[in-house]
Structures are given as structure tokens and as C-alpha cells.
Backbone as CSV, one residue per row, in Angstrom:
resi,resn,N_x,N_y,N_z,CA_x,CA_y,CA_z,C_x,C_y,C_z
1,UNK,-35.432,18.621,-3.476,-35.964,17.401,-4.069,-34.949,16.262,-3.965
2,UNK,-33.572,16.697,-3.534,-33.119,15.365,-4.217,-32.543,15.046,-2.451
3,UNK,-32.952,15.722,-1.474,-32.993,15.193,-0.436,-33.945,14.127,-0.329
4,UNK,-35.439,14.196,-0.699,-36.216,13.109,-0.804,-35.867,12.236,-1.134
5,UNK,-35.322,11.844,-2.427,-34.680,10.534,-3.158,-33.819,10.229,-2.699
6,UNK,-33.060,10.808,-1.695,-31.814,10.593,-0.586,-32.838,9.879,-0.049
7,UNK,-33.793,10.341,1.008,-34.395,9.594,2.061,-35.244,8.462,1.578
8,UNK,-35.636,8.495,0.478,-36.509,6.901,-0.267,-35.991,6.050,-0.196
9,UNK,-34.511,6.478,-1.271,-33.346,5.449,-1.410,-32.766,4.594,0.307
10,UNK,-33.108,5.631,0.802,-32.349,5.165,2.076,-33.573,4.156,2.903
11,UNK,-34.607,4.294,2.587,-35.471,3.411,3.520,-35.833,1.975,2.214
12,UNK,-35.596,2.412,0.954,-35.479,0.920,0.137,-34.346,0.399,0.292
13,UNK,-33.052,0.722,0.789,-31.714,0.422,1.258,-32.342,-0.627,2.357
14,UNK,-33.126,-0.183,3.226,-33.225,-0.940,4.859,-33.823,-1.930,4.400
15,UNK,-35.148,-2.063,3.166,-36.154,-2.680,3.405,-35.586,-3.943,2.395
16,UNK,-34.311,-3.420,1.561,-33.408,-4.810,1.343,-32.787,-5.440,1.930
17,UNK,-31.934,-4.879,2.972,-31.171,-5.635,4.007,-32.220,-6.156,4.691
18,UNK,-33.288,-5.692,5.081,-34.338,-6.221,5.907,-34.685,-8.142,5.284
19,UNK,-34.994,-7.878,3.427,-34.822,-8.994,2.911,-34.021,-10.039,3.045
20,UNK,-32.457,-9.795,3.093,-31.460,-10.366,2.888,-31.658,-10.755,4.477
21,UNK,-31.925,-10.520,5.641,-31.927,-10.767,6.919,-33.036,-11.818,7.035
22,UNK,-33.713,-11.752,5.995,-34.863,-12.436,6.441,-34.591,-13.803,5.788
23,UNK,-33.652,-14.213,4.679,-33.511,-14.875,3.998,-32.138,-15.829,5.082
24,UNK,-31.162,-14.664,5.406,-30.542,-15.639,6.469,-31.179,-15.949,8.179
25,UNK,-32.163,-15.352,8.559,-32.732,-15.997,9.369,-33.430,-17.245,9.094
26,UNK,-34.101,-17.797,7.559,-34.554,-18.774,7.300,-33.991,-19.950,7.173
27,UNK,-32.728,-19.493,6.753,-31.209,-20.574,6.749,-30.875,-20.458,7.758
28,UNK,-31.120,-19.986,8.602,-30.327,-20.169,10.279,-28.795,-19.668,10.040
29,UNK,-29.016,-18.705,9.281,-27.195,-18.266,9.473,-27.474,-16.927,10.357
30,UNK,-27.230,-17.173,11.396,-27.060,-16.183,12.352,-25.824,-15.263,11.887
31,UNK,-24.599,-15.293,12.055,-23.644,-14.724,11.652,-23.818,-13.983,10.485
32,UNK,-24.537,-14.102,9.405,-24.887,-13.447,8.945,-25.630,-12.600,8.818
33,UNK,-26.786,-12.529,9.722,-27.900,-11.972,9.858,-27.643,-11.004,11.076
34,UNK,-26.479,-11.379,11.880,-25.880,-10.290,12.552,-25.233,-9.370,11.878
35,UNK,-24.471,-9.822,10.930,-23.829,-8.842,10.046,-24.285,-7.931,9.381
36,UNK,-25.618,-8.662,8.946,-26.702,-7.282,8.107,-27.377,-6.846,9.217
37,UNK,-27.609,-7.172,10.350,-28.073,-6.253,11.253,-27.398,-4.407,11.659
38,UNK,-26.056,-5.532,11.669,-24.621,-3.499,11.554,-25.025,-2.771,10.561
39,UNK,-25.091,-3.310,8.949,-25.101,-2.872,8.336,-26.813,-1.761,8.096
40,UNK,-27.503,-2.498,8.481,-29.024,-1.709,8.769,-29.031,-0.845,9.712
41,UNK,-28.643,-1.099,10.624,-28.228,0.113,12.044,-26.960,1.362,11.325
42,UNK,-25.980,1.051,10.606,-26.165,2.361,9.841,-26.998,3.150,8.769
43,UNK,-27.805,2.323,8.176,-28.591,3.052,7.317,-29.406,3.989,8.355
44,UNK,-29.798,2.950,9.734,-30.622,3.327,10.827,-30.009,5.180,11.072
45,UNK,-28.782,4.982,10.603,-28.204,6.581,11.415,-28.108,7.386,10.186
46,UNK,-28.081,7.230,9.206,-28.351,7.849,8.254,-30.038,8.492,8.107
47,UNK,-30.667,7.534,8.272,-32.307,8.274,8.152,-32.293,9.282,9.160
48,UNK,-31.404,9.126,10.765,-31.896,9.361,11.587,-31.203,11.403,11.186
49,UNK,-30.829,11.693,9.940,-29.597,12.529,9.491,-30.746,13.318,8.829
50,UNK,-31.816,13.086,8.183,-32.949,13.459,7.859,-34.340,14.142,8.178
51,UNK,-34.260,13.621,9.507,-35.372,14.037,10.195,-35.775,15.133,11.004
52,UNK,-35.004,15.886,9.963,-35.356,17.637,10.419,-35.970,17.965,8.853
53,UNK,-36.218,17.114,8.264,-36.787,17.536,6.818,-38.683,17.575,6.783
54,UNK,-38.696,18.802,5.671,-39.983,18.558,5.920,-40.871,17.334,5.220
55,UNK,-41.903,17.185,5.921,-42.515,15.976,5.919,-42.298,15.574,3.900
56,UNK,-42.909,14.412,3.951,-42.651,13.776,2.427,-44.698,13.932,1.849
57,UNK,-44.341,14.222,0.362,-46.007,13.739,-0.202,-45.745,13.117,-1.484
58,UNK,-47.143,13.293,-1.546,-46.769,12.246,-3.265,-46.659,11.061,-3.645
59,UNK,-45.861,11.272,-4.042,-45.145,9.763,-4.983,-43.819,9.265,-3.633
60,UNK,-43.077,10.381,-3.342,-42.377,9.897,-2.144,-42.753,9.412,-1.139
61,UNK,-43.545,9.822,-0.646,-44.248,9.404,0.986,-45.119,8.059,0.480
62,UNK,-45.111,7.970,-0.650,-45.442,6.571,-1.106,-44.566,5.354,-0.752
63,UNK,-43.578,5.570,-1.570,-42.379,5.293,-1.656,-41.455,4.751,-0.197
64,UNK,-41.713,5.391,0.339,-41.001,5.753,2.193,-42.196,4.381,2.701
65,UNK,-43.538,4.805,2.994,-44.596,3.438,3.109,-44.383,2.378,2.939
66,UNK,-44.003,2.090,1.722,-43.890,1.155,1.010,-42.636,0.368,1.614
67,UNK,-41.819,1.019,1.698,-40.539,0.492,1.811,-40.767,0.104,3.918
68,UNK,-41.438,1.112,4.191,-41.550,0.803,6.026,-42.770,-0.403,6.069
69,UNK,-43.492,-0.893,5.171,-44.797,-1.660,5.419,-43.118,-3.128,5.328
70,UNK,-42.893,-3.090,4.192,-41.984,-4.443,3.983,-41.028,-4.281,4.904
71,UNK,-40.248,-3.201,5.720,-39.486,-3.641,6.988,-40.149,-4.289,8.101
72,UNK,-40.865,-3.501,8.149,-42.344,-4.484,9.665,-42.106,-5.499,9.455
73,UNK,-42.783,-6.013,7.831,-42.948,-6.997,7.553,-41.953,-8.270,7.691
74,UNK,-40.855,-7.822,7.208,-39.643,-9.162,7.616,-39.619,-8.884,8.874
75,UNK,-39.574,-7.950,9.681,-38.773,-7.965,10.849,-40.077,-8.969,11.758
76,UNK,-41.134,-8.664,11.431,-41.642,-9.563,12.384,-41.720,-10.864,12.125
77,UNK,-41.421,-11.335,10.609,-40.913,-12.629,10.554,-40.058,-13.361,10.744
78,UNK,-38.852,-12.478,10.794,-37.612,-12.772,11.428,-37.508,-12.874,12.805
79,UNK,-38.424,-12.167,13.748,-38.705,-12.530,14.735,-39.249,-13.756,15.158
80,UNK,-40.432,-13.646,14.278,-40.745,-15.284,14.901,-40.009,-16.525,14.471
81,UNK,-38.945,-16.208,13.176,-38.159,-17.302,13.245,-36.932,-17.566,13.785
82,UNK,-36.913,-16.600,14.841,-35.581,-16.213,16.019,-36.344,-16.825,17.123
83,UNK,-37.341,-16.766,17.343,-38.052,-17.164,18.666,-37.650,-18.342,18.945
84,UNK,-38.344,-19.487,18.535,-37.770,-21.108,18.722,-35.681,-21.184,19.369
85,UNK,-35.098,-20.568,18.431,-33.521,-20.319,18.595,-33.163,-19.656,19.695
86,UNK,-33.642,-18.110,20.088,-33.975,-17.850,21.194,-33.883,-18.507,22.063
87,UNK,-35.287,-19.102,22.408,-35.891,-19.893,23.795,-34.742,-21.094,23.967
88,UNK,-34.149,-21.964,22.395,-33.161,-22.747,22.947,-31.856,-22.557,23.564
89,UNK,-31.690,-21.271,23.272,-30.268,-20.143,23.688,-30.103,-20.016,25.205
90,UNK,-31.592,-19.548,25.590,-31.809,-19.248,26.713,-31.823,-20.501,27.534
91,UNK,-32.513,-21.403,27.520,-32.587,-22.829,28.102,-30.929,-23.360,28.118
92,UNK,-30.000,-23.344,27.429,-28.719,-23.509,27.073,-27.812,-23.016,28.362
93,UNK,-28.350,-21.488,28.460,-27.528,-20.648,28.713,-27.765,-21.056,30.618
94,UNK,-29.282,-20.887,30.862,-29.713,-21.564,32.315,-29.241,-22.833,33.065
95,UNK,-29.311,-23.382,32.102,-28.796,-24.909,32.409,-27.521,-24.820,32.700
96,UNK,-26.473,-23.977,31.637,-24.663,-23.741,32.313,-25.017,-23.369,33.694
97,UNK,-25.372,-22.168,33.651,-25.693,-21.132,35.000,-26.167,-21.915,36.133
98,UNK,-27.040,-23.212,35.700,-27.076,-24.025,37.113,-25.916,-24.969,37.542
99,UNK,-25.278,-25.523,36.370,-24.373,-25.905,36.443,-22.815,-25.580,37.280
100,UNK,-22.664,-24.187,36.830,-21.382,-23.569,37.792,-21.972,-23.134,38.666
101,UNK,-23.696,-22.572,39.614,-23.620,-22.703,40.809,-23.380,-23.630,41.754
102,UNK,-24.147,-25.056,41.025,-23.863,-25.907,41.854,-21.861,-26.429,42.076
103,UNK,-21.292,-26.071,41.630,-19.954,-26.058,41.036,-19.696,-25.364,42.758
104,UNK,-20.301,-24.126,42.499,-19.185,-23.560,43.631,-19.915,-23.571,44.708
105,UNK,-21.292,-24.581,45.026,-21.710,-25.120,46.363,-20.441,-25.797,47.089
């Protein structure tokens, strides 16, 4: 049992950093939102420490849902508010890249 509440805890762990990511993607603090990205990619290896367990019911597998519906959830908002930043990154990055070819014409 108390492996379960290990693995709950650990996916309401993600689905806060997931928050806190979503809150500095809205502020445009990248640097930060990279930072909680590390920090989610270990929780990421921690769940991944679990998954020889048998499946979850109940009140847990509630719990686990719950917490994976609200990661989706920021992450695809954080996506689309990376997109715009993105595309200007990329346009940024093309424009150098034409720049030093024509350089070493």
C-alpha cells in the first residue's frame, strides 16, 4: 500500500511542477521553466522506478488520473504558449544561418 501513495505522491509531484511551468511559461521566464523542466524529468525517472507494480484501483487510480488529466493539461498549454517564441527562435536562428553563409561566399 504505501508503494501506491509513493506513486500518487509522485504523479501530484509532476502535476505541480507541471503548474509552476505553466505559470513561468506565461511570464516568459524561460530559464525557469527550463529549470522545472530537470526537475520533472526526475520525477519522470522516479515513476519510471514503479512500473513493474501492479496496476492501481480505487481511490488511487483516481488519484494517478487526476493528477495525469492536469499534466496534459498544462503541458499543452505551455505548448501553445512556447509556440509564438518558438517560431521567433527559429526565424532568429535562419536568418544568422543565412547570414554566415553568405559570409563565407
Amino acid at each position: 500500500m504505501m508503494q501506491y501513495e509513493n506513486i500518487c505522491s509522485l504523479y501530484e509531484s509532476v502535476a505541480e511542477l507541471t503548474n509552476q511551468m505553466l505559470l513561468a511559461a506565461k511570464n516568459q521566464d524561460w530559464d525557469q521553466l527550463s529549470e522545472l523542466e530537470i526537475s520533472c524529468a526526475n520525477y519522470n525517472e522516479q515513476i519510471r522506478d514503479y512500473a513493474d507494480l501492479e496496476p492501481l484501483s480505487g481511490e488511487s487510480q483516481a488519484r494517478k488520473l487526476k493528477s495525469i488529466k492536469l499534466i496534459l493539461a498544462n503541458d499543452r498549454e505551455i505548448r501553445d504558449l512556447m509556440a509564438p517564441w518558438m517560431m521567433k527562435l527559429n526565424s532568429m536562428l535562419n536568418r544568422s544561418n543565412q547570414s554566415v553563409q553568405q559570409q563565407l561566399i
